[in-house]
N, C-alpha and C positions, 0 to 999 in steps of 0.2 A: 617533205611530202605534202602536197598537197591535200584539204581536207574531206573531198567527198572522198578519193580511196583509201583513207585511214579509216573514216568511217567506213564503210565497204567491210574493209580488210577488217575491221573490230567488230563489227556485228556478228560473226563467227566465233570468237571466242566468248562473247556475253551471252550466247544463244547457249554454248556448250558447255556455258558452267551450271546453268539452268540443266541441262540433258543429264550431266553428270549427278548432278542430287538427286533426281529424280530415279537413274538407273540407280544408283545406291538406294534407295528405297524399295524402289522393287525386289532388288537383289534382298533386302532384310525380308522378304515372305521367307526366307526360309529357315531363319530362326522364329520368327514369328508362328510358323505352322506348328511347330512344335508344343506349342505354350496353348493356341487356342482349341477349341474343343465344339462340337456342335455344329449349332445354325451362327455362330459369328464366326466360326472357319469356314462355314461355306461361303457366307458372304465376302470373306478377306479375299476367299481363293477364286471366285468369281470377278470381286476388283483388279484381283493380280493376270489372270489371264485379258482381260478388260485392257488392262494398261498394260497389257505387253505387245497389242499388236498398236496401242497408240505409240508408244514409244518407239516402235519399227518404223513409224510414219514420222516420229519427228527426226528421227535418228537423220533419216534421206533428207528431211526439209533442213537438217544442219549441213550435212555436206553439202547439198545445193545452194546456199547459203555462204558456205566457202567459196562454192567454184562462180561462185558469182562476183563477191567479192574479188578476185582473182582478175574475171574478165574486165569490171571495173576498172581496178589499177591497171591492169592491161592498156585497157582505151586509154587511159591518162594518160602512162609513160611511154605508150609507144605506137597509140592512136592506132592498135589494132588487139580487139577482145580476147585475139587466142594467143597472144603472145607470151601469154604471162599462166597461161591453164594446169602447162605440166607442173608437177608438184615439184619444186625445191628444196626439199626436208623429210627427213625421213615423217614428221609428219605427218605432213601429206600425202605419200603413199599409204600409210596406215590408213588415212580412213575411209576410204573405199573396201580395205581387206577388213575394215571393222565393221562395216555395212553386210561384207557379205557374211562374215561373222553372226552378226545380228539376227540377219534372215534363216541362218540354218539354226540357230536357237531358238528362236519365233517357231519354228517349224516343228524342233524337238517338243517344244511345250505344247503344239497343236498334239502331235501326234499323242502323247501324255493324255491329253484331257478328252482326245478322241478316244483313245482305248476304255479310260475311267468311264467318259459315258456308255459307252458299248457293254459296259461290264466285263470285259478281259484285264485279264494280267496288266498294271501299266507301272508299276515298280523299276522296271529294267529302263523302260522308256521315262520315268521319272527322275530317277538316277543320271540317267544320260543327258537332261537337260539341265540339273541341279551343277554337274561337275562341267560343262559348259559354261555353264553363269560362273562358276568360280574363277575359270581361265577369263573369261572376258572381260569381269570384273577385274582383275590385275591390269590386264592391257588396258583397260580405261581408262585406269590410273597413270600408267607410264605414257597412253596416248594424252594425257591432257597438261603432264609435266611435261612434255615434249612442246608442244601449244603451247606452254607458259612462257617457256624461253624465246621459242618462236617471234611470239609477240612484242617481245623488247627488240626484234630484227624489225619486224614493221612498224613498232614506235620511234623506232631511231634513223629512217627513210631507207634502208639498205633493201 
């Protein structure tokens, strides 16, 4: 393989080991909520809504990043961008459905911290986006051991 679309193709998975610490940190506000108390819980819980619609932003800027990677090697092996788009791996279809994933999480934690300011009930709506994070945080894991292997298929030209 040629080296600008291994590059291409590898800046995708360097970007998304980055994403993956990062969402495991977030993901830790919710042992951490537990432990803190006061004006440093308002501040964690302010960071953590903070960095959760940044992280929805990087989240897209990784898959875009794949599919760009993609069209690259595309161009190279077949000197056309979209030949190469559809996904080949189960993968690759995850992350798109982990995108949308993402967004209706982002959205449960909206609604969460709308209610809390509003001063209604948001316990139900907290709940619901805690036991989200728990399902997504698994698939992030089996999405990225998926990626792992993945990438010894484009380190070894196939």
């Amino acid at each position: 393989m040629e080296l600008v679309p291994m590059v291409a193709l590898l800046l995708h998975p360097l970007l998304a080991s980055g994403l993956v610490v990062w969402i495991w940190w977030q993901y830790s506000w919710r042992k951490k909520s537990y432990e803190l108390k006061g004006e440093s819980r308002a501040q964690y819980l302010e960071r953590h809504e903070r960095n959760g619609e940044r992280l929805l932003w990087a989240t897209g800027f990784v898959i875009l990043v794949a599919f760009t990677g993609r069209a690259v090697s595309g161009w190279y092996s077949d000197g056309d961008f979209t030949s190469n788009l559809l996904p080949q791996s189960l993968h690759g279809f995850m992350g798109p459905v982990g995108f949308i994933l993402m967004v209706v999480l982002t959205r449960m934690g909206r609604e969460a911290r709308d209610k809390r300011k509003a001063g209604e009930s948001f316990a139900t709506a907290k709940l619901k986006h805690g036991r989200a994070a728990d399902i997504i945080i698994y698939l992030v894991f089996i999405h990225a051991f998926l990626g792992f292997i993945y990438t010894f298929d484009v380190l070894s030209g196939v």
